[in-house]
PyMOL CGO cylinders between C-alpha atoms (Angstrom):
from pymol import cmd
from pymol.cgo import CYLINDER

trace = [
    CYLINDER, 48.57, 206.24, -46.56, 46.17, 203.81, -45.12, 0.3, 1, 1, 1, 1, 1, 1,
    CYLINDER, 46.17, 203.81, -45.12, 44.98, 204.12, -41.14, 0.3, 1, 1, 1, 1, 1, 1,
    CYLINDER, 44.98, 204.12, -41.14, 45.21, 200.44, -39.74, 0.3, 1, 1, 1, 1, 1, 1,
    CYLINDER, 45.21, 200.44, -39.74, 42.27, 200.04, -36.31, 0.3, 1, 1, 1, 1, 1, 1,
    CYLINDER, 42.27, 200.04, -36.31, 41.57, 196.81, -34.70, 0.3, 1, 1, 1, 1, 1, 1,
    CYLINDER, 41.57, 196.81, -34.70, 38.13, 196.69, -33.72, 0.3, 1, 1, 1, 1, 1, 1,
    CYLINDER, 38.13, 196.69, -33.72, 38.97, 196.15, -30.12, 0.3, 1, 1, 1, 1, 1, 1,
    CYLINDER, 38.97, 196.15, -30.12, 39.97, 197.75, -26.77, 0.3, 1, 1, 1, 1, 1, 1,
    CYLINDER, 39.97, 197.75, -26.77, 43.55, 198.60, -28.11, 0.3, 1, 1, 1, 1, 1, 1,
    CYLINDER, 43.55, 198.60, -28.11, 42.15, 201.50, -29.61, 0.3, 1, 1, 1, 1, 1, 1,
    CYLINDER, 42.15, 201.50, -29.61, 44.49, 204.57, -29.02, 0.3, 1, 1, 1, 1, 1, 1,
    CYLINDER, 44.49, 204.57, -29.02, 43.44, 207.05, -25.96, 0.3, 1, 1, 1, 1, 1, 1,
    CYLINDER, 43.44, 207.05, -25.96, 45.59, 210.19, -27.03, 0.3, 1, 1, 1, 1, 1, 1,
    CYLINDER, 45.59, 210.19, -27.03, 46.28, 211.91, -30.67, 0.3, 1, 1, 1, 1, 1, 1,
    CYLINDER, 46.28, 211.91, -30.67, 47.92, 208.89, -32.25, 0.3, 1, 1, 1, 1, 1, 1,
    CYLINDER, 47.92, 208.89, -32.25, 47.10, 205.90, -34.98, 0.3, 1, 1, 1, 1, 1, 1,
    CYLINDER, 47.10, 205.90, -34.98, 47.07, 202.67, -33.65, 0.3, 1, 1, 1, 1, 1, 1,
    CYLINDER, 47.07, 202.67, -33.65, 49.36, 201.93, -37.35, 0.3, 1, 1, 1, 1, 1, 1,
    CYLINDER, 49.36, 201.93, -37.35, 49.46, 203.53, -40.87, 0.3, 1, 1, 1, 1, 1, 1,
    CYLINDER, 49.46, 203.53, -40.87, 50.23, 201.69, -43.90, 0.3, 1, 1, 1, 1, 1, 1,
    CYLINDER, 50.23, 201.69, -43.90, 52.59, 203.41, -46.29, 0.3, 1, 1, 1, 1, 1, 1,
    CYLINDER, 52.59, 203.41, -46.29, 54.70, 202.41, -49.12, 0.3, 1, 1, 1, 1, 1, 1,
    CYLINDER, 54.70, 202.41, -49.12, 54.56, 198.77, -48.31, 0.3, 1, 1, 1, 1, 1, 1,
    CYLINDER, 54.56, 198.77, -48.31, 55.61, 199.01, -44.49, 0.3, 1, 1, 1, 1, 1, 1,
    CYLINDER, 55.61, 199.01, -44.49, 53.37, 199.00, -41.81, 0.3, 1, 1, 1, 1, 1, 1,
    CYLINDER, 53.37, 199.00, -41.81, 54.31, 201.43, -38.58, 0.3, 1, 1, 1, 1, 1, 1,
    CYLINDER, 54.31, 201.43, -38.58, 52.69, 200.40, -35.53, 0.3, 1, 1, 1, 1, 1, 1,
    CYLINDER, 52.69, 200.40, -35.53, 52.56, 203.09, -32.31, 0.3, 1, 1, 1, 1, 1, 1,
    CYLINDER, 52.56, 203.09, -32.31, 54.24, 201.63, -29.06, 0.3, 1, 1, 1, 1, 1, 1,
    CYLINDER, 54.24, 201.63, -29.06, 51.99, 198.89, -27.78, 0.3, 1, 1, 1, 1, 1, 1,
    CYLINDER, 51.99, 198.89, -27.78, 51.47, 198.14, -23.77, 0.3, 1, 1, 1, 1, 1, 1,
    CYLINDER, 51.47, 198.14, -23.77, 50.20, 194.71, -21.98, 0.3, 1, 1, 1, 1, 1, 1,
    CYLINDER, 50.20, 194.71, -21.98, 46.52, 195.48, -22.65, 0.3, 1, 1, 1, 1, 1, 1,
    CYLINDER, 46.52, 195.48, -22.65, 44.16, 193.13, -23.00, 0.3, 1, 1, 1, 1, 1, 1,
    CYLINDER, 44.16, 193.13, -23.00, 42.39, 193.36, -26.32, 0.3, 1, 1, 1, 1, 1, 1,
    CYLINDER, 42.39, 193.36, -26.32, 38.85, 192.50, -25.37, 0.3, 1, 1, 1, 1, 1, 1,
    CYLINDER, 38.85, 192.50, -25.37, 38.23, 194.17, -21.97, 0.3, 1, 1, 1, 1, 1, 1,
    CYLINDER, 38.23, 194.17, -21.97, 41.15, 197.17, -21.86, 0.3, 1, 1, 1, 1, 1, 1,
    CYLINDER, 41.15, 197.17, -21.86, 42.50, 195.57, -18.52, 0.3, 1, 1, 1, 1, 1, 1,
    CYLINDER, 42.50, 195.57, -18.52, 46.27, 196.69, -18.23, 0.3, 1, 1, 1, 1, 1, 1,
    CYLINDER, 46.27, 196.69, -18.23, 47.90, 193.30, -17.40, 0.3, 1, 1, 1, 1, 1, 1,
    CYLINDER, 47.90, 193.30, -17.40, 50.29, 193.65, -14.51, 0.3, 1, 1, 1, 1, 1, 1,
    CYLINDER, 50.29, 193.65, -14.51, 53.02, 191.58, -12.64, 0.3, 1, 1, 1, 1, 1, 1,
    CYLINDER, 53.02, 191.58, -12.64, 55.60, 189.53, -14.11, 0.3, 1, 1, 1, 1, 1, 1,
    CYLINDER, 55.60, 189.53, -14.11, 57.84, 190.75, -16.89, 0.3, 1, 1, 1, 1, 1, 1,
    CYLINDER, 57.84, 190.75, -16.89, 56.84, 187.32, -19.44, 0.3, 1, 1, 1, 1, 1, 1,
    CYLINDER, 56.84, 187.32, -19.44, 53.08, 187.84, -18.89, 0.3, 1, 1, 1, 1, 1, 1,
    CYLINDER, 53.08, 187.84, -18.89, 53.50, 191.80, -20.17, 0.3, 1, 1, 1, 1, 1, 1,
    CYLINDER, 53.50, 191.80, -20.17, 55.51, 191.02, -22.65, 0.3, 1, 1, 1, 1, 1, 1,
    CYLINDER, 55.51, 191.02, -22.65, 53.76, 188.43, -23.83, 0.3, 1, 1, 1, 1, 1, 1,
    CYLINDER, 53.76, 188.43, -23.83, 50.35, 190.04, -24.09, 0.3, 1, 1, 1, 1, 1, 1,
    CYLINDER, 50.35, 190.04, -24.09, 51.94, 192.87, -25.60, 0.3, 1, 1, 1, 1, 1, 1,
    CYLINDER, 51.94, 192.87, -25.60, 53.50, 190.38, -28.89, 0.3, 1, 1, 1, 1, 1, 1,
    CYLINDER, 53.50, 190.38, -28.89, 49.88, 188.86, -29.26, 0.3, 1, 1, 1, 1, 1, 1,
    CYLINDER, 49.88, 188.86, -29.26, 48.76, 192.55, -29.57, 0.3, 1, 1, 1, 1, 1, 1,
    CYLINDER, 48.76, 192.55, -29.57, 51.20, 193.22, -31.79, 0.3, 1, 1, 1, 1, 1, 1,
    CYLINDER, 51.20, 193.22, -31.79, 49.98, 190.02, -34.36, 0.3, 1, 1, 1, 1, 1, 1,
    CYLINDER, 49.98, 190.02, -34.36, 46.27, 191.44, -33.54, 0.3, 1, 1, 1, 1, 1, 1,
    CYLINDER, 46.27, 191.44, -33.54, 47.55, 194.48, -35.40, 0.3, 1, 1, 1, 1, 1, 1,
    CYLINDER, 47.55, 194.48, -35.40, 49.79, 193.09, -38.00, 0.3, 1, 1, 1, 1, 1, 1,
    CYLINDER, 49.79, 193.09, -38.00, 46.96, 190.62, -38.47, 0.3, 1, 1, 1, 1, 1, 1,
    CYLINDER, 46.96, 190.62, -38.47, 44.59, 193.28, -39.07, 0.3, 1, 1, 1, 1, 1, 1,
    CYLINDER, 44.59, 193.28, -39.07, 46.56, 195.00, -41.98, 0.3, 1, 1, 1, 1, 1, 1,
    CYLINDER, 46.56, 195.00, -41.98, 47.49, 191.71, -43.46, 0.3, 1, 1, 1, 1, 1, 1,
    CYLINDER, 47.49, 191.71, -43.46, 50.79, 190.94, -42.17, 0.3, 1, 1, 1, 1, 1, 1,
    CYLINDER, 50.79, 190.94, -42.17, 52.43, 188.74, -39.65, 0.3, 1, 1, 1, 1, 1, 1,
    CYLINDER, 52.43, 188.74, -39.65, 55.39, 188.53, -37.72, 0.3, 1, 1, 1, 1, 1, 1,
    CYLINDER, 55.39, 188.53, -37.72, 58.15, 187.07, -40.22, 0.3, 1, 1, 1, 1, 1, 1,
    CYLINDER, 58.15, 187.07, -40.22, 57.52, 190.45, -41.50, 0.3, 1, 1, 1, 1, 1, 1,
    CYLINDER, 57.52, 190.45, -41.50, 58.49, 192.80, -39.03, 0.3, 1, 1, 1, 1, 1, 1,
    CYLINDER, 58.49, 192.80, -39.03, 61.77, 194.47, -40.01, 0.3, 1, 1, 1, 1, 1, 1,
    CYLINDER, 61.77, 194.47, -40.01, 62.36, 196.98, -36.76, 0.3, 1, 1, 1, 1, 1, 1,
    CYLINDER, 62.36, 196.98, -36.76, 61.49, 196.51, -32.70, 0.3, 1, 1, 1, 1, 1, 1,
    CYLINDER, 61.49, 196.51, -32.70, 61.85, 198.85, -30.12, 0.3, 1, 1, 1, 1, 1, 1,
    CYLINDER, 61.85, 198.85, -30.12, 61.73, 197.79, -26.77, 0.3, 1, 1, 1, 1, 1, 1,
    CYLINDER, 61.73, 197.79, -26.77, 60.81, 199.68, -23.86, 0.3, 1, 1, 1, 1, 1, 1,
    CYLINDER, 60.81, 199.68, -23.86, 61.47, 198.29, -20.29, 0.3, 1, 1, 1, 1, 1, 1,
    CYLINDER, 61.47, 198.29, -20.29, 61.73, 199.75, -16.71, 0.3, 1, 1, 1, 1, 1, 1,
    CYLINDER, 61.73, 199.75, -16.71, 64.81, 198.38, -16.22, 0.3, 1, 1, 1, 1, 1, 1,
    CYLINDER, 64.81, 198.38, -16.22, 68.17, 196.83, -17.51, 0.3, 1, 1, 1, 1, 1, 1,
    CYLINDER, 68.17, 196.83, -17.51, 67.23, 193.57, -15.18, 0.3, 1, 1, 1, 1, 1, 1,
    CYLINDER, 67.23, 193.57, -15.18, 64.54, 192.86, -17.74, 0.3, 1, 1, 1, 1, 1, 1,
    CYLINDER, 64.54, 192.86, -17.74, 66.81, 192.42, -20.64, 0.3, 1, 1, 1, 1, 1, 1,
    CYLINDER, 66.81, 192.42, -20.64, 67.10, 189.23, -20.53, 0.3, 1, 1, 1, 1, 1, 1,
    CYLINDER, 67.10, 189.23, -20.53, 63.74, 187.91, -20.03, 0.3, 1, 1, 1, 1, 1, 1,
    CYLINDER, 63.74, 187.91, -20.03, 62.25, 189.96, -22.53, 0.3, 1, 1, 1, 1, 1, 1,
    CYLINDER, 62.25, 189.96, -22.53, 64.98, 188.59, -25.15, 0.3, 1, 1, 1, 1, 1, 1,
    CYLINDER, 64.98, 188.59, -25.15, 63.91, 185.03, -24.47, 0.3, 1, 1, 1, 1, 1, 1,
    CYLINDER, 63.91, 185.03, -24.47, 60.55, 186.03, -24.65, 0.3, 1, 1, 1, 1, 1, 1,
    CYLINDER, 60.55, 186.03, -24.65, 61.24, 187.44, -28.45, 0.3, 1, 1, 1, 1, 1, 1,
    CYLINDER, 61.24, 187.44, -28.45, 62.93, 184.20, -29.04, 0.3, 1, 1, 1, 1, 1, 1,
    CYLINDER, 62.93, 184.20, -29.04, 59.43, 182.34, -28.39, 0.3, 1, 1, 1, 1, 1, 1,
    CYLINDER, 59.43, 182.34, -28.39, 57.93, 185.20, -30.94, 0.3, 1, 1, 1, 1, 1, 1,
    CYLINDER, 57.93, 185.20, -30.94, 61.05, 185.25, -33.83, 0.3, 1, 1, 1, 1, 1, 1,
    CYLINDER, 61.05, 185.25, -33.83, 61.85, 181.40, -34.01, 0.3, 1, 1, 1, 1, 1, 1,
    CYLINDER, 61.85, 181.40, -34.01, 63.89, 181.83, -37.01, 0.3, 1, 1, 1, 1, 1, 1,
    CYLINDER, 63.89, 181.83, -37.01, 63.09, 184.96, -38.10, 0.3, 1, 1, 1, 1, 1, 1,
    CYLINDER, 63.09, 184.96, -38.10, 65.42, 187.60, -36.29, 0.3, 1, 1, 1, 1, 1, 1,
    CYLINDER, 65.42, 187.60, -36.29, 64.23, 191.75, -37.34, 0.3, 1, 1, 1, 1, 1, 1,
    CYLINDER, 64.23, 191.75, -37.34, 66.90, 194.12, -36.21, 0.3, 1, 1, 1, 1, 1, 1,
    CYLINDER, 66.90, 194.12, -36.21, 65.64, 195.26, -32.61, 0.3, 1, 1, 1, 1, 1, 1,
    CYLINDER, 65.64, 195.26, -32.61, 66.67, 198.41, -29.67, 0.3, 1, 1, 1, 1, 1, 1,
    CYLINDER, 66.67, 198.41, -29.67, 65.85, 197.22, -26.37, 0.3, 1, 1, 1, 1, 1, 1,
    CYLINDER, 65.85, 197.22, -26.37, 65.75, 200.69, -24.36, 0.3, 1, 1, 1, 1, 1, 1,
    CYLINDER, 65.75, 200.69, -24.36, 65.86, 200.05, -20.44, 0.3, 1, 1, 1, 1, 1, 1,
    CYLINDER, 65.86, 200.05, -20.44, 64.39, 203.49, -19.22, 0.3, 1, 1, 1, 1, 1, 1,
    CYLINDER, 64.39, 203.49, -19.22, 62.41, 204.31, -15.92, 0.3, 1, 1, 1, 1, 1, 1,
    CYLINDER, 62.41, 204.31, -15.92, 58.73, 204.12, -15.57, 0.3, 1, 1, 1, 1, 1, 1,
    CYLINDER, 58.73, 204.12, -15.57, 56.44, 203.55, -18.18, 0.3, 1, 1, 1, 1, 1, 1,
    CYLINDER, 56.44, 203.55, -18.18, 52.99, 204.33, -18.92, 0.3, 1, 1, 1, 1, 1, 1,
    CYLINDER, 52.99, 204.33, -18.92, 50.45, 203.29, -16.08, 0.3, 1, 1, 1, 1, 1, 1,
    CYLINDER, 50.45, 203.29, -16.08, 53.80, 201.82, -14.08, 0.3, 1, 1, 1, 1, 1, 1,
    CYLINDER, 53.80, 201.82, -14.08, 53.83, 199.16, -16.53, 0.3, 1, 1, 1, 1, 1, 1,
    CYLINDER, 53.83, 199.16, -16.53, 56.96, 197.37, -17.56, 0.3, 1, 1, 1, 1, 1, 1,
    CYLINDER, 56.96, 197.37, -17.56, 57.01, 197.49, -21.01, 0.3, 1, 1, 1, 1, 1, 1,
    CYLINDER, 57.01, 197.49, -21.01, 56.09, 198.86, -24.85, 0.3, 1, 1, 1, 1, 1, 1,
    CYLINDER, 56.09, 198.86, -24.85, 56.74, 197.89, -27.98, 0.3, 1, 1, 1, 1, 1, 1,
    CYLINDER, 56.74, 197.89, -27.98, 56.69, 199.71, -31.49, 0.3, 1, 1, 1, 1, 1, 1,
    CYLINDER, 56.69, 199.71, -31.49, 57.24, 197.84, -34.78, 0.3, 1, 1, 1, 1, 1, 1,
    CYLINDER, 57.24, 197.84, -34.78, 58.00, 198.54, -38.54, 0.3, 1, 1, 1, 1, 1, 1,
    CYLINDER, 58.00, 198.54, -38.54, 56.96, 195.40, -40.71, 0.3, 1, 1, 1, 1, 1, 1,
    CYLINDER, 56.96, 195.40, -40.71, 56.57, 194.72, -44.65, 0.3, 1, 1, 1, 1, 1, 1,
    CYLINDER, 56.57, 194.72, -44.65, 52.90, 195.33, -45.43, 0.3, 1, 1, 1, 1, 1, 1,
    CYLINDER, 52.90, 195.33, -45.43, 51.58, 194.70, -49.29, 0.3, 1, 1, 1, 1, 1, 1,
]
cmd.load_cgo(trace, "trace")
């Protein structure tokens, strides 16, 4: 079991790893529309959030040597069932052709009234 860091301000701020490599797959811990370099929590608009929170997502799968065409599982947090659809175009910009299976969760308020978080499973070697 490997512990995968980026050297950045999406370090964790509770009792978690950011991701651990295991067994070839690569588990990344829900992931909110933070801005790597300064920690700002990025605000407004569900297609900004979202996609700040896919670039941090290829920040980490960068990091451990991996990319998106690997990720096998999303999970999709939003604040609400209205952003379902915006959020599924946005992974259409993200997965051109490559399509990993994927929960989109519509639940109530998220973590510092944000919109939404994302966890990932992807093929790590």
């Amino acid at each position: 079991m490997e512990y995968i860091q980026t050297d950045n301000a999406l370090k964790p701020a509770g009792h978690y790893s950011q991701a651990i490599k295991h067994a070839g797959l690569l588990y990344i811990s829900g992931q909110l529309p933070i801005k790597p370099n300064s920690g700002e929590k990025v605000t407004g608009e569900i297609n900004i959030q979202a996609r700040r929170v896919f670039d941090n997502l290829k920040l980490i799968l960068n990091q451990a040597g991996t990319d998106l065409n690997q990720v096998i599982k999303l999970v999709i947090y939003i604040s609400s069932v209205e952003l379902w659809n915006q959020v599924n175009d946005i992974c259409g910009e993200y997965f051109v052709t490559h399509k990993p299976v994927r929960t989109i969760v519509p639940t109530r308020d998220l973590h510092f009234g944000l919109s939404i978080e994302i966890d990932c499973i992807a093929v790590c070697h």
